[in-house]
C-alpha positions as CSV (number, residue, x, y, z in Angstrom):
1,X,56.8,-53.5,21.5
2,X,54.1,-56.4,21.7
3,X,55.7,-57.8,24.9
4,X,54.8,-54.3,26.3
5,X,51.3,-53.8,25.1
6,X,48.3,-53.4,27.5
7,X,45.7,-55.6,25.3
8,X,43.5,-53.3,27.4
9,X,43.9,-50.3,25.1
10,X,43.6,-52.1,21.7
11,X,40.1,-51.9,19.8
12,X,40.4,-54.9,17.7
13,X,38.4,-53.8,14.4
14,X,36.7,-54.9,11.2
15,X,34.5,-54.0,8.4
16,X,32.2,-55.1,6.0
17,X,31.1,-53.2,2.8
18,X,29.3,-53.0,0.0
19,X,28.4,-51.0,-3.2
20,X,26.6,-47.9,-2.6
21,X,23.7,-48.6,-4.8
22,X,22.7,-52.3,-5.4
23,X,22.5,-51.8,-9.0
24,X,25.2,-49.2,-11.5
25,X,22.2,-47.6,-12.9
26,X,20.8,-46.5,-9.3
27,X,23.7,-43.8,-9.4
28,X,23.7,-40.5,-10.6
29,X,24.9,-40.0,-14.0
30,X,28.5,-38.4,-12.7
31,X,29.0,-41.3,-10.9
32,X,28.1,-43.8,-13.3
33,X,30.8,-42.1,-15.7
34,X,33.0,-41.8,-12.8
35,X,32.8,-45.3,-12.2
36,X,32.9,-46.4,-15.7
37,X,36.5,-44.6,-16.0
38,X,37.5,-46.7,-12.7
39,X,36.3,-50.0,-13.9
40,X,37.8,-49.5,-17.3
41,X,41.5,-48.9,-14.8
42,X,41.0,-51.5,-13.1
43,X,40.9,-53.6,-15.7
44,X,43.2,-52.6,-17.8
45,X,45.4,-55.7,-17.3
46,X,43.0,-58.3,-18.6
47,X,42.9,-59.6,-21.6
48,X,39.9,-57.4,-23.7
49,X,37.3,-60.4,-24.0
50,X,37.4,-60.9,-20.2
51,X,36.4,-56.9,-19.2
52,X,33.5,-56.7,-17.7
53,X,31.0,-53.9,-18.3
54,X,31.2,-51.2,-16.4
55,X,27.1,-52.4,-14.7
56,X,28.1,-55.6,-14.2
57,X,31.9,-54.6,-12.5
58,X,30.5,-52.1,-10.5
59,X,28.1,-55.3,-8.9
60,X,31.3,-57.5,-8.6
61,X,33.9,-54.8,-7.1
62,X,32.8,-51.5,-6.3
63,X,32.0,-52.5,-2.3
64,X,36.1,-52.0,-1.7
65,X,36.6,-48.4,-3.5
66,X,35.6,-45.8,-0.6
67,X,34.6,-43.4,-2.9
68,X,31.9,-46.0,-5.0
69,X,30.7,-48.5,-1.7
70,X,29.5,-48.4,1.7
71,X,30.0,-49.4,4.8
72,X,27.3,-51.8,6.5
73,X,29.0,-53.2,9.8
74,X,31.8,-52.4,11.7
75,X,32.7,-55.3,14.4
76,X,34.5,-54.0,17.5
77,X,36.5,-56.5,20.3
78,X,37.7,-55.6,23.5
79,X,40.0,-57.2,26.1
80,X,39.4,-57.1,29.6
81,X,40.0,-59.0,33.2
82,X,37.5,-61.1,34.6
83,X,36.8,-59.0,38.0
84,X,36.0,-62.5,39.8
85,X,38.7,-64.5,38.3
86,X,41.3,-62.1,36.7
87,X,41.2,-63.9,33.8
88,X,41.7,-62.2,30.2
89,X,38.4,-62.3,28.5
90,X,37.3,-60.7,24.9
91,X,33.8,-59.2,24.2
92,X,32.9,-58.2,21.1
93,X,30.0,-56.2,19.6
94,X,29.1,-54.7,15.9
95,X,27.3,-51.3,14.4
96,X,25.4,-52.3,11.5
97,X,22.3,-51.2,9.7
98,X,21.3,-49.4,6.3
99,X,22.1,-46.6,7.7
100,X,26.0,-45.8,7.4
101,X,25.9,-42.7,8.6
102,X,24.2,-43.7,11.6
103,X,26.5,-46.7,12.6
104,X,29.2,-44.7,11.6
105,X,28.2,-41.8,14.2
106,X,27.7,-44.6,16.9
107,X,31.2,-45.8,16.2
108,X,33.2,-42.2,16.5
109,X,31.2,-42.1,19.3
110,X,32.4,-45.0,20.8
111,X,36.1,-43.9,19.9
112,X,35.7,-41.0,20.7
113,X,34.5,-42.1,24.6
114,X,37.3,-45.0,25.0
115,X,40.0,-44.9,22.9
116,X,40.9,-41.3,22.5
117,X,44.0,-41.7,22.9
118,X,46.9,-42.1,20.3
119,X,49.7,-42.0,22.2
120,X,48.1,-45.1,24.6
121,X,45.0,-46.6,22.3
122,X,45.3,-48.9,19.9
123,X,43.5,-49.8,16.4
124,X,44.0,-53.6,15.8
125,X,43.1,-55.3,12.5
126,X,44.1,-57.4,9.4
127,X,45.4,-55.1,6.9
128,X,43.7,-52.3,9.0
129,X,46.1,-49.8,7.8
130,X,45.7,-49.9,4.2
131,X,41.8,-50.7,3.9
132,X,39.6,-50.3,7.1
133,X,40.8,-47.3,8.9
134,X,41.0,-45.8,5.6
135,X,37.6,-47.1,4.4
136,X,36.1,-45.7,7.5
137,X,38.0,-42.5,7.6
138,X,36.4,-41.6,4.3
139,X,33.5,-42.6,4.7
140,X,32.9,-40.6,7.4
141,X,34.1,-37.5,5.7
142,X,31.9,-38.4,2.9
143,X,28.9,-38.7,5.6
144,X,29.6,-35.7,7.8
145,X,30.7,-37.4,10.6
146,X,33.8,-35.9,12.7
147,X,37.0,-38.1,12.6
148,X,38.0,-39.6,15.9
149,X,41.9,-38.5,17.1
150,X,42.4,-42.1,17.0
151,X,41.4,-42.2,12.4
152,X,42.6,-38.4,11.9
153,X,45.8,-40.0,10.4
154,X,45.8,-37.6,6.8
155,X,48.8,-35.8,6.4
156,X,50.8,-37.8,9.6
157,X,53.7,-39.9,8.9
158,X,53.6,-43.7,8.5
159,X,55.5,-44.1,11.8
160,X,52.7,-41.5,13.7
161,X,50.1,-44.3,12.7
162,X,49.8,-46.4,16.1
163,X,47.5,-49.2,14.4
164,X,48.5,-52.8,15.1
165,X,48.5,-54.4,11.5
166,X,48.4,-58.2,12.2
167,X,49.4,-58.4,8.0
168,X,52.1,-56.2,8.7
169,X,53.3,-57.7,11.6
170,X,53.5,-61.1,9.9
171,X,55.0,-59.4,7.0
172,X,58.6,-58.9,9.2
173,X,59.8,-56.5,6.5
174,X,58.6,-58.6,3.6
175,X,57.7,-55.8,1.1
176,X,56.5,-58.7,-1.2
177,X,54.0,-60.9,1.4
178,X,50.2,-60.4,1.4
179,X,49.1,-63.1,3.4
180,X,45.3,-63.1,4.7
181,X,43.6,-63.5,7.8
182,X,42.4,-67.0,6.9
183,X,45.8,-68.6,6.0
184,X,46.9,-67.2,9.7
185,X,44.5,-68.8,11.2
186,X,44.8,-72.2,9.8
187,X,48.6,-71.9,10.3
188,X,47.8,-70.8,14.0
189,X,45.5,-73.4,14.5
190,X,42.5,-71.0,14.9
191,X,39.2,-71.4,13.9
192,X,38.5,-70.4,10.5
193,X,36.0,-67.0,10.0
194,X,35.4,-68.0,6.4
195,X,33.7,-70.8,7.0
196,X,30.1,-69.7,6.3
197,X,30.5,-66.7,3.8
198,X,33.7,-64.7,3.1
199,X,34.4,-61.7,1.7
200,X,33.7,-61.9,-2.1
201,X,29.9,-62.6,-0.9
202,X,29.2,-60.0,1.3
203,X,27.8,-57.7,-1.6
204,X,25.2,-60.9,-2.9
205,X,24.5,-61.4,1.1
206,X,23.5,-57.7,1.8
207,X,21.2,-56.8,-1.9
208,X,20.5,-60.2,-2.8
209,X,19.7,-62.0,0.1
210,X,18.8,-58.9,2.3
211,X,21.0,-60.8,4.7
212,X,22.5,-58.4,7.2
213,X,22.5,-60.5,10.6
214,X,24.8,-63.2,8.6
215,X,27.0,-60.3,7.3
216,X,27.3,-59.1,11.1
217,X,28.3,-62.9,12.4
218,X,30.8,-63.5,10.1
219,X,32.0,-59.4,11.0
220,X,32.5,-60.5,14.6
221,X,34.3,-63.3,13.8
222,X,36.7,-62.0,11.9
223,X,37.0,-59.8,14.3
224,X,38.0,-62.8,17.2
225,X,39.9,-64.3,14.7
226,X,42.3,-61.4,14.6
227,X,42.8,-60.9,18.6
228,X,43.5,-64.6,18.8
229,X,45.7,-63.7,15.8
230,X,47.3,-60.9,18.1
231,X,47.6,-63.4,21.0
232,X,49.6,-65.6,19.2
233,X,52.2,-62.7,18.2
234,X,52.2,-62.0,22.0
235,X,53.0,-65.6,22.9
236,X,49.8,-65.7,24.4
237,X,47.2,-68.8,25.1
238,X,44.3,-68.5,22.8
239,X,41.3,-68.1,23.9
240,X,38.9,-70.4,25.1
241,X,34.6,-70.1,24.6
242,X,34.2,-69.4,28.0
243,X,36.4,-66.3,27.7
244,X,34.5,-65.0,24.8
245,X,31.7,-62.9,25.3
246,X,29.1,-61.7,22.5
247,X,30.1,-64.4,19.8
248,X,26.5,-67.0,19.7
């Protein structure tokens, strides 16, 4: 299946989120209880004197529950040939802002305009299937946005989702494996994207710090980091700088 793939029809993707509200008590009072009910789930399994409260849990873990975060960049990569020297080159470019349902709009459009097509397009990520495209899907529902074919996956069969997983993929029908995007890359010999800020500081970067160009770096490099990921699967060279366009 790899061998076959046009790289020129995947839309190598990832996301960065947040919590909705910087702080627990910003949300309405449904939500608070709402959330209150989910933190008290997902921490069932601790022992009682390490719970948190549901305030301080929603600060710590809300950002990766659709239904209590937000989404504040999506970073997009695209192969291509050099016209002048045929050579495979990668761009790569992000929506971000406060505004979700904004970047969100921007990004169906983009879909929408390029890769509307499930049956030839494409969705690349690392563990795309179970929390981006998801993550996205819903958030756009939640926002009013209109799904592109490409993320209208509710009520299709797992095989009728076309999404490369680069997780899954390294998984080889290992029910059991988890293995993250930053372990692949040090086993590929890749350039680490965790090497400023990773996941587990995103939230602190974006209320804290009010840092949202750092949060859109490290975005985009995930984002090369899993197409070089993908070249490696293809028994592909990796990448070089020169081939790498809209990474400073």
């Amino acid at each position: 299946m790899l061998a076959e793939l046009n790289l020129a029809d995947v839309l190598v993707l990832d996301i960065e989120t947040v919590s909705g509200f910087k702080n627990y008590e910003d949300m309405n009072p449904v939500m608070q209880s709402l959330w209150a009910g989910k933190s008290e789930q997902i921490q069932k399994s601790k022992a009682p004197e390490l719970r948190l409260p549901a305030a301080e849990s929603y600060t710590e873990m809300a950002g990766i529950y659709s239904e209590y975060g937000k989404i504040v960049c999506v970073s997009v990569g695209a192969f291509y040939k050099n016209k002048e020297t045929g050579e495979l080159n990668f761009r790569v470019a992000s929506f971000y802002g406060d505004d979700e349902r904004e970047l969100l709009s921007k990004l169906a459009e983009m879909i929408n305009g390029r890769y509307y097509d499930p049956k030839k397009h494409r969705i690349c990520g690392h563990n795309v299937k179970e929390f981006d495209i998801p993550y996205i899907a819903r958030r756009m529902v939640i926002n009013g946005v209109k799904l592109p074919t490409l993320l209208d996956l509710a009520g299709k069969k797992p095989w009728e989702n076309s999404a490369l997983d680069t997780m899954e993929l390294w998984k080889f029908g290992d029910n059991k494996a988890f293995t993250g995007l930053k372990v692949l890359c040090g086993v590929f010999g890749i350039p680490t994207p965790k090497d400023d800020i990773d996941g587990s500081q995103v939230g602190y970067t974006y209320w804290q710090e009010n840092d949202l160009n750092r949060i859109e770096k490290y975005c985009r490099k995930d984002v090369l980091a899993t197409a070089q990921v993908l070249l490696k699967f293809k028994y592909m060279p990796l990448l070089a700088p020169h081939q790498i366009n809209g990474l400073d």
